[in-house]
CHARMM-style PDB file with segment names, atoms N, HN, CA, C and O in Angstrom:
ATOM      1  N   UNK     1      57.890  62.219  73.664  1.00  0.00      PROA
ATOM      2  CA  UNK     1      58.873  62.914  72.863  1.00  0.00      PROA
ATOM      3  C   UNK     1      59.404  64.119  73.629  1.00  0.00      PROA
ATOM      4  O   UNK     1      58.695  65.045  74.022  1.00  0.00      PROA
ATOM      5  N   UNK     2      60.794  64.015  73.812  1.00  0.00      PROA
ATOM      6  HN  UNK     2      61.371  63.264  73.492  1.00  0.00      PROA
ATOM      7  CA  UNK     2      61.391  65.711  74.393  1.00  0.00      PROA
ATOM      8  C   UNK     2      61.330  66.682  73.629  1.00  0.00      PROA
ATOM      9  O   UNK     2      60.867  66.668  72.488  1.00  0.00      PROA
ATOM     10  N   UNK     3      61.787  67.585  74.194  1.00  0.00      PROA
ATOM     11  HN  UNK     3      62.164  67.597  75.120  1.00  0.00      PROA
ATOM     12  CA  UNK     3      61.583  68.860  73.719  1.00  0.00      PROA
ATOM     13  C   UNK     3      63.005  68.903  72.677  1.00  0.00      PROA
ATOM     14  O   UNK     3      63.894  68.085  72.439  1.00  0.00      PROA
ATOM     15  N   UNK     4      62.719  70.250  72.224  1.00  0.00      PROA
ATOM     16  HN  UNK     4      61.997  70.914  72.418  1.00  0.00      PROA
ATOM     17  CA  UNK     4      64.501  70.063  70.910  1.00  0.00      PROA
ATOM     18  C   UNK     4      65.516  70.617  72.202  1.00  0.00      PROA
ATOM     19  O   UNK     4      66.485  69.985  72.623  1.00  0.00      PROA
ATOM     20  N   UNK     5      65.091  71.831  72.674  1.00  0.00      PROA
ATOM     21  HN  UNK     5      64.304  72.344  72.332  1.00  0.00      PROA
ATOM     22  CA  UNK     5      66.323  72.350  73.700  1.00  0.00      PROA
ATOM     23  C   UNK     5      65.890  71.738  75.118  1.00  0.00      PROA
ATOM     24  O   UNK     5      65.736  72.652  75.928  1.00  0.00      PROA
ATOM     25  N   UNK     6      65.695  70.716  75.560  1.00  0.00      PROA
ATOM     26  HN  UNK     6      65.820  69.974  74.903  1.00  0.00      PROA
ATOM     27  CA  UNK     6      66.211  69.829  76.736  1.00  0.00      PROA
ATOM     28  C   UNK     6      67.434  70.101  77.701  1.00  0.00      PROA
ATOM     29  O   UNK     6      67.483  70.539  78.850  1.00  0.00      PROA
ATOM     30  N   UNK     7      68.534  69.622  76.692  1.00  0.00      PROA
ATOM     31  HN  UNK     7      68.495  69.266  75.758  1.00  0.00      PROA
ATOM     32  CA  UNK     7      69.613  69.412  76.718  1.00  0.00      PROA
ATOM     33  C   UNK     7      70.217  70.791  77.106  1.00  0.00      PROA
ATOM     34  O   UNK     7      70.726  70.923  78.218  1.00  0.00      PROA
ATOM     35  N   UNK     8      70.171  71.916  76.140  1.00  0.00      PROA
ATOM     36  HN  UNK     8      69.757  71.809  75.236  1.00  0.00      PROA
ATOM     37  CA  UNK     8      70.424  73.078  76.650  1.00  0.00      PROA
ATOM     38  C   UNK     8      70.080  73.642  77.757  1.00  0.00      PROA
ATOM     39  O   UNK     8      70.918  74.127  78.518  1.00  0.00      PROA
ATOM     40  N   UNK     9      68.763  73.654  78.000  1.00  0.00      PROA
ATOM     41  HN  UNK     9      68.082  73.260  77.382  1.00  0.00      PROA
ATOM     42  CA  UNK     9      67.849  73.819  79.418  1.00  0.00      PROA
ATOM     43  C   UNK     9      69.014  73.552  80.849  1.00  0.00      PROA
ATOM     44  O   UNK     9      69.536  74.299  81.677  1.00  0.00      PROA
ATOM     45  N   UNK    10      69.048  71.844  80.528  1.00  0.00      PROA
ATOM     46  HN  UNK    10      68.624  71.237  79.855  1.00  0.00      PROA
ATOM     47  CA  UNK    10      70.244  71.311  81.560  1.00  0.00      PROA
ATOM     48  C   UNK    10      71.234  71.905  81.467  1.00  0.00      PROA
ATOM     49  O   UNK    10      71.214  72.809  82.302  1.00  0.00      PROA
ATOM     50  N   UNK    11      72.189  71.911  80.862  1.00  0.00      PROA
ATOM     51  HN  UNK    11      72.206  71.176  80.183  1.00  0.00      PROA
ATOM     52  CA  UNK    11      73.393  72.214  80.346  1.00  0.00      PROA
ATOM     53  C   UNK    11      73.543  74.467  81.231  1.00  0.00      PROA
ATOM     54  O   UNK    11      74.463  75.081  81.772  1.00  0.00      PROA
ATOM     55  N   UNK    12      72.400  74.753  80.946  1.00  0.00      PROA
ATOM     56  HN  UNK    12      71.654  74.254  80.506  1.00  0.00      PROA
ATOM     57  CA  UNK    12      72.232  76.148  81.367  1.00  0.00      PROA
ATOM     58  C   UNK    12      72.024  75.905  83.057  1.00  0.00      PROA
ATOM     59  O   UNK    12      72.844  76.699  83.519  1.00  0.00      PROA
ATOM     60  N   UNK    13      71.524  75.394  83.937  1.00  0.00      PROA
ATOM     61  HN  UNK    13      70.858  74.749  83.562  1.00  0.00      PROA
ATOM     62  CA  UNK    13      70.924  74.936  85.084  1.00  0.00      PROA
ATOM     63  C   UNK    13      72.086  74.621  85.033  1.00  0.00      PROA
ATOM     64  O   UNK    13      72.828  75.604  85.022  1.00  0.00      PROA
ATOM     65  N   UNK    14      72.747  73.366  84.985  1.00  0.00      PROA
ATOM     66  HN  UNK    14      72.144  72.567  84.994  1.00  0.00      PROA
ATOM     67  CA  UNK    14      73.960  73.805  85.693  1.00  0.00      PROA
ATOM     68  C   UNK    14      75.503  74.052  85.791  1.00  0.00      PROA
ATOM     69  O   UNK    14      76.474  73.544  86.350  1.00  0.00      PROA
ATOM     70  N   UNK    15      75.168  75.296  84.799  1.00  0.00      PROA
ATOM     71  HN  UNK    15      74.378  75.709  84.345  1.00  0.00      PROA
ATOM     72  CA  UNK    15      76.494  76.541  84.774  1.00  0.00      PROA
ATOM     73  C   UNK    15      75.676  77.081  86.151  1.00  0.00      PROA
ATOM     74  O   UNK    15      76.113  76.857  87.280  1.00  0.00      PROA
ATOM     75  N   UNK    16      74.810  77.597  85.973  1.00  0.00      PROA
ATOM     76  HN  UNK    16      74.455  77.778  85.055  1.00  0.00      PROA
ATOM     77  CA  UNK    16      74.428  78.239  86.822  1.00  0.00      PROA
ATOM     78  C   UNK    16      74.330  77.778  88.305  1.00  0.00      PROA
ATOM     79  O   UNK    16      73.943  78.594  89.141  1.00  0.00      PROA
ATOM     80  N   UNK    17      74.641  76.592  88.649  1.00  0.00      PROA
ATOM     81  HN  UNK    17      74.956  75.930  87.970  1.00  0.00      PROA
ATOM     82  CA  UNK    17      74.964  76.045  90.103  1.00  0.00      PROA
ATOM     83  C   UNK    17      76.044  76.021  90.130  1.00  0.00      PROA
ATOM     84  O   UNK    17      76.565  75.924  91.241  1.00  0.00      PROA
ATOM     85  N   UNK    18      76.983  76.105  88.822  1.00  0.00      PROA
ATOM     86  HN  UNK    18      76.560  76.184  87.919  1.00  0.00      PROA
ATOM     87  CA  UNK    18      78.723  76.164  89.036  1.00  0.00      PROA
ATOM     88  C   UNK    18      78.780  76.861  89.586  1.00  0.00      PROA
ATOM     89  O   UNK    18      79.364  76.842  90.670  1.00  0.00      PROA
ATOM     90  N   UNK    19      77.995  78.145  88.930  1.00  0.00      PROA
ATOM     91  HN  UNK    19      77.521  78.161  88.050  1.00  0.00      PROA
ATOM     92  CA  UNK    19      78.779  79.790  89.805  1.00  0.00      PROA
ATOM     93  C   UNK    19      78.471  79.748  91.220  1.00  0.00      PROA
ATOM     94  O   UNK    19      79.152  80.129  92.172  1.00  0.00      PROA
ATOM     95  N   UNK    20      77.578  79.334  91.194  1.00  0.00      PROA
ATOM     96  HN  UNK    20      77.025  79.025  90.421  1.00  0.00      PROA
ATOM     97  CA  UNK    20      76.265  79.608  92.624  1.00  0.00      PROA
ATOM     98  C   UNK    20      77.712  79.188  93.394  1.00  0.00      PROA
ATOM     99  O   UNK    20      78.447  79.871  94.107  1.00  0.00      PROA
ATOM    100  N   UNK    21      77.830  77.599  92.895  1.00  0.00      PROA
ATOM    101  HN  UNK    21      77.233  77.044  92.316  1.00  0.00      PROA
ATOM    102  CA  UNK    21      79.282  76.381  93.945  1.00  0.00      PROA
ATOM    103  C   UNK    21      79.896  77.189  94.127  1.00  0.00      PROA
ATOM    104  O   UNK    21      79.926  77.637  95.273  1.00  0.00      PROA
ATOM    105  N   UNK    22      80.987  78.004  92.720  1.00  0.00      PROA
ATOM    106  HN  UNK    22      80.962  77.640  91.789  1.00  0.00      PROA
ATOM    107  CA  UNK    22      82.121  78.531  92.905  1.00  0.00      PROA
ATOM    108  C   UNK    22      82.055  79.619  93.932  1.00  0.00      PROA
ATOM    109  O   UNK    22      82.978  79.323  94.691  1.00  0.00      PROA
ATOM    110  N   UNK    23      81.449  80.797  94.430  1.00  0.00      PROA
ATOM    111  HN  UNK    23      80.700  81.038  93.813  1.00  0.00      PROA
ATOM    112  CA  UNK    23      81.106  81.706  94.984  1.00  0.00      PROA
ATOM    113  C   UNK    23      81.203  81.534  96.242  1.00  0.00      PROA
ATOM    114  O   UNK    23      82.023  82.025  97.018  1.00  0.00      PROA
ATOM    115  N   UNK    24      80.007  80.537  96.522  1.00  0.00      PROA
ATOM    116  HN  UNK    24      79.341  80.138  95.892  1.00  0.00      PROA
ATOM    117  CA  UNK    24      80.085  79.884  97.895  1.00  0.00      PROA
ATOM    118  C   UNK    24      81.659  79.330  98.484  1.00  0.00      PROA
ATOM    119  O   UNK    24      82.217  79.865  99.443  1.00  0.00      PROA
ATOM    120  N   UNK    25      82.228  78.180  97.724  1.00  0.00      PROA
ATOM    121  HN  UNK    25      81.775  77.745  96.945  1.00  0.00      PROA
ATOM    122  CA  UNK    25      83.364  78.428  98.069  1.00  0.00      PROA
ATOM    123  C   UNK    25      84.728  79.111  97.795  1.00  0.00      PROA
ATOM    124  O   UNK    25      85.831  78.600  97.990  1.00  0.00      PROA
ATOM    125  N   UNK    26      84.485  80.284  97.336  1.00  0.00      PROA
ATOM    126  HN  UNK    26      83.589  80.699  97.177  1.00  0.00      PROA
ATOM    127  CA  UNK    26      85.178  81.496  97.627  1.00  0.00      PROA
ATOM    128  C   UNK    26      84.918  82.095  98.958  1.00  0.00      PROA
ATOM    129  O   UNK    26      85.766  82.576  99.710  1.00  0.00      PROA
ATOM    130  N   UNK    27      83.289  81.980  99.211  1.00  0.00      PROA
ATOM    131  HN  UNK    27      82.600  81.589  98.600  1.00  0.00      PROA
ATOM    132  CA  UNK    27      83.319  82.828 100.234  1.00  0.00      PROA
ATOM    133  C   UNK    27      83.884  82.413 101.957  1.00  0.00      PROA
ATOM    134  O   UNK    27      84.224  82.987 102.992  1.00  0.00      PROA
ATOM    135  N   UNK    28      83.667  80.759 101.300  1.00  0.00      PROA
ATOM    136  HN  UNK    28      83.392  80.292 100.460  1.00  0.00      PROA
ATOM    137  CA  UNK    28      84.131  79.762 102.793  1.00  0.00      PROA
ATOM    138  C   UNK    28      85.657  80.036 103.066  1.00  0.00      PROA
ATOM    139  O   UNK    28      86.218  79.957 104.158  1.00  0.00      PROA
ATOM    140  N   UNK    29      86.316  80.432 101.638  1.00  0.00      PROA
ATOM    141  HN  UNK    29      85.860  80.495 100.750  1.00  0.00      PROA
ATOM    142  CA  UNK    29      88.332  80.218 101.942  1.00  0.00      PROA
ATOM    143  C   UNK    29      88.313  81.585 102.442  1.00  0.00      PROA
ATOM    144  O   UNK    29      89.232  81.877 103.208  1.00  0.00      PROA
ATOM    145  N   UNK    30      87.266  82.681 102.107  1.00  0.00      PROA
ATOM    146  HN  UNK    30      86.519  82.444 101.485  1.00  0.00      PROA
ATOM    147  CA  UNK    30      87.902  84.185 102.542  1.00  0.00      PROA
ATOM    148  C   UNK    30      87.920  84.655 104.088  1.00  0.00      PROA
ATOM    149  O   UNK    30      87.310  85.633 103.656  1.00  0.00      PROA
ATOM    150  N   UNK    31      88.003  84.834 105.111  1.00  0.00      PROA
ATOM    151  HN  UNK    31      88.499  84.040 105.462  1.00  0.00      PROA
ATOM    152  CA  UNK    31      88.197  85.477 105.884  1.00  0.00      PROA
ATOM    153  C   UNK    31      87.692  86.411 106.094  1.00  0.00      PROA
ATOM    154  O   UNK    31      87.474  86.576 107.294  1.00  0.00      PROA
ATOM    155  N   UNK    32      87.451  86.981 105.622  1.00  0.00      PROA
ATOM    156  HN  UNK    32      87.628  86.847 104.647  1.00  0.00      PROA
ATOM    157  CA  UNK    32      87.431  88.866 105.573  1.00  0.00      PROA
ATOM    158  C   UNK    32      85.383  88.766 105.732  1.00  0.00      PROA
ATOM    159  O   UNK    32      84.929  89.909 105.775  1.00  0.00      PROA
ATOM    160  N   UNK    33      84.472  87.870 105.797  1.00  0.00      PROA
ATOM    161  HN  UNK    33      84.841  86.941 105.762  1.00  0.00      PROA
ATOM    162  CA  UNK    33      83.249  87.836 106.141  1.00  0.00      PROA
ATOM    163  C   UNK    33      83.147  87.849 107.570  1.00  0.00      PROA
ATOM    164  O   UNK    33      82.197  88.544 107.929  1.00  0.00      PROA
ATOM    165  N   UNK    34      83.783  87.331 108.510  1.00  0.00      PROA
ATOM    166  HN  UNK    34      84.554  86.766 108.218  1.00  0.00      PROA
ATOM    167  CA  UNK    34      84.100  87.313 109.927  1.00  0.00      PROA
ATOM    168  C   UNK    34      84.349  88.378 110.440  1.00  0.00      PROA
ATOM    169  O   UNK    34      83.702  88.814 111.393  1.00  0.00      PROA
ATOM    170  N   UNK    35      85.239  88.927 109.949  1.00  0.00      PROA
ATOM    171  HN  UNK    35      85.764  88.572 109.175  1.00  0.00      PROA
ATOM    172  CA  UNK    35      86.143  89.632 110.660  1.00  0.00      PROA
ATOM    173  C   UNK    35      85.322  91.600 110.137  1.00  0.00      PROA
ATOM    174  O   UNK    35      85.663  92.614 110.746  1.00  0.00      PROA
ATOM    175  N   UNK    36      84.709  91.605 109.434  1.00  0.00      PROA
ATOM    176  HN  UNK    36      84.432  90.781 108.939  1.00  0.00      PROA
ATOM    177  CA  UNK    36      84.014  92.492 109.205  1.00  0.00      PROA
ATOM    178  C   UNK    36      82.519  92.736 109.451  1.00  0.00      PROA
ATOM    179  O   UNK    36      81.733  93.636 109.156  1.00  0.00      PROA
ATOM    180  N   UNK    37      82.431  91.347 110.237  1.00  0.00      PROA
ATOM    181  HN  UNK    37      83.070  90.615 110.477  1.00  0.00      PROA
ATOM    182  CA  UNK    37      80.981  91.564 111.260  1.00  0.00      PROA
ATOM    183  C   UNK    37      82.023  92.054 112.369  1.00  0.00      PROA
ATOM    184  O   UNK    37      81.913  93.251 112.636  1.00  0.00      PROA
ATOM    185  N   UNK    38      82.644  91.617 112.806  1.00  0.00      PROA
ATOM    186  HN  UNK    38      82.733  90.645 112.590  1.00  0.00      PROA
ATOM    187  CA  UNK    38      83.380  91.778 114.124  1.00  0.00      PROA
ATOM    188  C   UNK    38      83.506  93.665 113.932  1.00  0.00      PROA
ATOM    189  O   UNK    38      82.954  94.547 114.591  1.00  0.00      PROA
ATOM    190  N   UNK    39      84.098  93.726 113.206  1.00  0.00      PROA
ATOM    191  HN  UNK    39      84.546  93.010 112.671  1.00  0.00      PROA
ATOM    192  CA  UNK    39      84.573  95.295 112.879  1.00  0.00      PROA
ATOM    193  C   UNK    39      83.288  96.156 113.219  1.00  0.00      PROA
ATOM    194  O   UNK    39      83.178  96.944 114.159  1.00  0.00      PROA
ATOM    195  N   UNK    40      82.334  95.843 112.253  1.00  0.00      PROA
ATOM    196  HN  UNK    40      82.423  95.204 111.490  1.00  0.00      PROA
ATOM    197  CA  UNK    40      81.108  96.028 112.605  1.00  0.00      PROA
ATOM    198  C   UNK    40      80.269  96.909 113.871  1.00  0.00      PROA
ATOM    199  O   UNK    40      79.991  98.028 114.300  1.00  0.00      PROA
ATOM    200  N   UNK    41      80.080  95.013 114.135  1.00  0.00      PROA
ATOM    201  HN  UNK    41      80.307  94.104 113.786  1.00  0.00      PROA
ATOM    202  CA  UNK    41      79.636  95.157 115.705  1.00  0.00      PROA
ATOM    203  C   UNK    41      80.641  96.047 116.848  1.00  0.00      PROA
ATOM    204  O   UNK    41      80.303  96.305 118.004  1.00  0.00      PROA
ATOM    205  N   UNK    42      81.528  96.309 116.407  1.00  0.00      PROA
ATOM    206  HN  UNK    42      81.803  96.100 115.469  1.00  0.00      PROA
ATOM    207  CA  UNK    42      82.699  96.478 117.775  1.00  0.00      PROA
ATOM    208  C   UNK    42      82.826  98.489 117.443  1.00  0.00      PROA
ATOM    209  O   UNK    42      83.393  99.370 118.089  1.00  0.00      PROA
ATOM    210  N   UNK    43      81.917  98.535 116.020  1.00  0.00      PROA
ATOM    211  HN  UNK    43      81.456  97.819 115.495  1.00  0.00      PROA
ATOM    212  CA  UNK    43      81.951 100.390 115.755  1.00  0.00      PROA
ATOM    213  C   UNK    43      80.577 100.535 116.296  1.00  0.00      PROA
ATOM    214  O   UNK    43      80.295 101.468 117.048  1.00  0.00      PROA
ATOM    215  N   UNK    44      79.648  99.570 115.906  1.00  0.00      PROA
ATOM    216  HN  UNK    44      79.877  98.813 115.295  1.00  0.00      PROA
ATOM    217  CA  UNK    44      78.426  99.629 116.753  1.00  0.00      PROA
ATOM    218  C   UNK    44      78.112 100.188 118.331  1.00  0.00      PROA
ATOM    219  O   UNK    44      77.352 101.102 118.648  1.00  0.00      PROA
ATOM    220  N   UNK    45      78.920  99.368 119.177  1.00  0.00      PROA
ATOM    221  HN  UNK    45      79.538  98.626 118.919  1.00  0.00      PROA
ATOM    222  CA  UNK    45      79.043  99.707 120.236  1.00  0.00      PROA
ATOM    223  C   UNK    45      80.033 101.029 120.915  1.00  0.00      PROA
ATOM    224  O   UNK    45      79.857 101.895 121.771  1.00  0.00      PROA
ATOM    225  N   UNK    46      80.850 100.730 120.241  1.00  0.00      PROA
ATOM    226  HN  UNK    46      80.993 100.027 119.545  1.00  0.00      PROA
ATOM    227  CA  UNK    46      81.217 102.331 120.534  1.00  0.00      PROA
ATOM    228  C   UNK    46      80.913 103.594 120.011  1.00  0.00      PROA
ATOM    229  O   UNK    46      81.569 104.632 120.094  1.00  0.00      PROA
ATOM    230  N   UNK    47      79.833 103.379 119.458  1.00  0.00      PROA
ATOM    231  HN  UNK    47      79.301 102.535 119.390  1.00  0.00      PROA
ATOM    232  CA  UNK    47      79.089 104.452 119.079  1.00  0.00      PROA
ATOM    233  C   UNK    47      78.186 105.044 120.245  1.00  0.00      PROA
ATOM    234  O   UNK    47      78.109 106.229 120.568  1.00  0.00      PROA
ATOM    235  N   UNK    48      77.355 103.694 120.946  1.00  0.00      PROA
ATOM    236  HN  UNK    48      77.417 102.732 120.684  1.00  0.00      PROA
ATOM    237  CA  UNK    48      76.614 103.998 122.080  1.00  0.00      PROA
ATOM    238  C   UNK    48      77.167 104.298 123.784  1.00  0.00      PROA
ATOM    239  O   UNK    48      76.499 104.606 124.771  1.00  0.00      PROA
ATOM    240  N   UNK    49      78.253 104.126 123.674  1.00  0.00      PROA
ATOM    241  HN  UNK    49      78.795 103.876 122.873  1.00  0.00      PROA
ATOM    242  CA  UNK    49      78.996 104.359 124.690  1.00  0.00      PROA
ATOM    243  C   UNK    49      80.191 105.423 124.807  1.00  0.00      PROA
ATOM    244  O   UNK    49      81.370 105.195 125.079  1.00  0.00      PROA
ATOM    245  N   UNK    50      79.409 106.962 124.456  1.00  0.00      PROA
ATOM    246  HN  UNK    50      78.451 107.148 124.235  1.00  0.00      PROA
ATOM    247  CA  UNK    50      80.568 107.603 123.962  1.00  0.00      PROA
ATOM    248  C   UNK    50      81.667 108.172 125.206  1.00  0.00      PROA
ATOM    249  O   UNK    50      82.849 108.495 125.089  1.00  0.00      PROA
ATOM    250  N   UNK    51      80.700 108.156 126.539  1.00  0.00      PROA
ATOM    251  HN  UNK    51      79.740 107.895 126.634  1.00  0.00      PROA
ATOM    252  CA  UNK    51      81.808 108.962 127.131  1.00  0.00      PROA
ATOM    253  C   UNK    51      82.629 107.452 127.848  1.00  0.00      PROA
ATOM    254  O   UNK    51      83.714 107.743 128.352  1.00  0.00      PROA
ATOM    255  N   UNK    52      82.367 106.381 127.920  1.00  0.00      PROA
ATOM    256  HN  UNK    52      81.486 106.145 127.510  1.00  0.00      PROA
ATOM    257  CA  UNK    52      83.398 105.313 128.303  1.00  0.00      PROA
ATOM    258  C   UNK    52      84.110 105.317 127.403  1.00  0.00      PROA
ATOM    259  O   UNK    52      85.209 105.054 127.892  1.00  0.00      PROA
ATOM    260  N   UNK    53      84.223 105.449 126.347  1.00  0.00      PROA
ATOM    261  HN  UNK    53      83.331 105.662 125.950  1.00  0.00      PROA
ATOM    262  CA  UNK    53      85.118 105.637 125.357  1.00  0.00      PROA
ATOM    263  C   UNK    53      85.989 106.990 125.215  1.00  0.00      PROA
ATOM    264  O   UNK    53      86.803 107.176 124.311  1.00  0.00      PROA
ATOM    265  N   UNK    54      85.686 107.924 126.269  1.00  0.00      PROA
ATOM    266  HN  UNK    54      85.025 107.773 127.004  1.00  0.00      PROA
ATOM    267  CA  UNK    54      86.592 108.943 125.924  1.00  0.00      PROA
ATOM    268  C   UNK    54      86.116 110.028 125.121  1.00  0.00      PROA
ATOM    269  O   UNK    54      86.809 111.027 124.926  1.00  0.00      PROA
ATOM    270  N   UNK    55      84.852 109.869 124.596  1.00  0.00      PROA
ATOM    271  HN  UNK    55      84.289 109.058 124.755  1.00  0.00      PROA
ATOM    272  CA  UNK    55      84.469 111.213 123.422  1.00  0.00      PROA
ATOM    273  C   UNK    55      83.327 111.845 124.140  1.00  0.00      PROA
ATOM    274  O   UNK    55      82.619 111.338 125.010  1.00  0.00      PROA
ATOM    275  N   UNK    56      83.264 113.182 123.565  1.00  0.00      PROA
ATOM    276  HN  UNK    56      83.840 113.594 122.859  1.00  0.00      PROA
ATOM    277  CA  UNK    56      82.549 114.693 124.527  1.00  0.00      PROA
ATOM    278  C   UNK    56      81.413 114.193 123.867  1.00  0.00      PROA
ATOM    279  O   UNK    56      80.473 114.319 124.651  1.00  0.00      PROA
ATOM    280  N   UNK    57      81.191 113.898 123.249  1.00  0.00      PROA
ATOM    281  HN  UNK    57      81.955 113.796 122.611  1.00  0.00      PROA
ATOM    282  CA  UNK    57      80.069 114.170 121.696  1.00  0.00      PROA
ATOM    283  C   UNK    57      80.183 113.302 120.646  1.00  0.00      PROA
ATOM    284  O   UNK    57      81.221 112.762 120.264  1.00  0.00      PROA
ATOM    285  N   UNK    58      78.815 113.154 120.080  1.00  0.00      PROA
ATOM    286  HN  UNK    58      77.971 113.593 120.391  1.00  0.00      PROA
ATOM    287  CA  UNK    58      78.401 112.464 119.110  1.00  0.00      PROA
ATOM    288  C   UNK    58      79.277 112.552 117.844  1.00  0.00      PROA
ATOM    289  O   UNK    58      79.457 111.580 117.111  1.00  0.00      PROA
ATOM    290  N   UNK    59      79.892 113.955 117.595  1.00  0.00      PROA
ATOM    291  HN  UNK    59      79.745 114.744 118.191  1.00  0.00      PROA
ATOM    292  CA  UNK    59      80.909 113.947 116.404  1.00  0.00      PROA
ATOM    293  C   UNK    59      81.951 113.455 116.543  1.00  0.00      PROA
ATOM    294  O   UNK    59      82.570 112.857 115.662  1.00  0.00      PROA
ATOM    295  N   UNK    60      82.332 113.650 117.773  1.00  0.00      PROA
ATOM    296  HN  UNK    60      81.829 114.136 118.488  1.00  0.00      PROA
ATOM    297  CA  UNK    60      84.187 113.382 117.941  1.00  0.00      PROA
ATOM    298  C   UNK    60      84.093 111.790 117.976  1.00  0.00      PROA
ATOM    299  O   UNK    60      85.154 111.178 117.850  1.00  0.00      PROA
ATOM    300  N   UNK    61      82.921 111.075 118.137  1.00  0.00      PROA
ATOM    301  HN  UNK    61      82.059 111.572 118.240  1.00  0.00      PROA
ATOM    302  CA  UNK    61      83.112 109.232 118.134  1.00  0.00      PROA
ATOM    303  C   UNK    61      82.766 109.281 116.849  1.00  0.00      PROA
ATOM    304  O   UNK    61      83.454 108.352 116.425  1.00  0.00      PROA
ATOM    305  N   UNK    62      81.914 109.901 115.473  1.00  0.00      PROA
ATOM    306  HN  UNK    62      81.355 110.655 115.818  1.00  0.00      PROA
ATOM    307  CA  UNK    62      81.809 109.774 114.301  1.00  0.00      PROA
ATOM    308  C   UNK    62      82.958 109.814 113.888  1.00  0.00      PROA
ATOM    309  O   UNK    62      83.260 108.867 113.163  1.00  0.00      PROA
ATOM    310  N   UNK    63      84.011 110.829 114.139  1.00  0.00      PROA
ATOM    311  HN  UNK    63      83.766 111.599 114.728  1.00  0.00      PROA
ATOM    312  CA  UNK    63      85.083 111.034 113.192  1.00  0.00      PROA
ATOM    313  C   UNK    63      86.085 109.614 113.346  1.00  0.00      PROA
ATOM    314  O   UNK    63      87.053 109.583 112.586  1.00  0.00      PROA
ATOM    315  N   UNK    64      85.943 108.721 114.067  1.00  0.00      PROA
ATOM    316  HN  UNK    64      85.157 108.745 114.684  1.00  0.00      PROA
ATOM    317  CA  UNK    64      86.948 107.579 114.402  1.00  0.00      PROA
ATOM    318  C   UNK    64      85.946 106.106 113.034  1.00  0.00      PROA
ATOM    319  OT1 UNK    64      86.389 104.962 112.928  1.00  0.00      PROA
TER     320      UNK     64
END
């Protein structure tokens, strides 16, 4: 014999992989996940390289 809420159980499980789906592919059409590691990584490094970059000091590469 099942249970009375079974059905609901399922029915809840999977809304909840809808969103999970929907999200995921939102995140595959967006762009902007790429390109903000890139951004990232590319402030990263010019942080550690201040005088090839042109800055006296640790503040004057913060303020960019």
């Amino acid at each position: 014999m099942l249970r009375a809420n079974v059905l609901h159980e399922k029915k809840w499980g999977l809304a909840i992989l809808r969103t999970k789906l929907d999200a995921l592919l939102a995140k595959k059409e967006s762009p902007s996940g790429c390109a903000s590691l890139s951004v990232r990584a590319a402030s990263f490094r010019k942080k550690f390289s201040l005088e090839k970059n042109g800055y006296a000091n640790h503040g004057d590469g913060k303020r960019d």
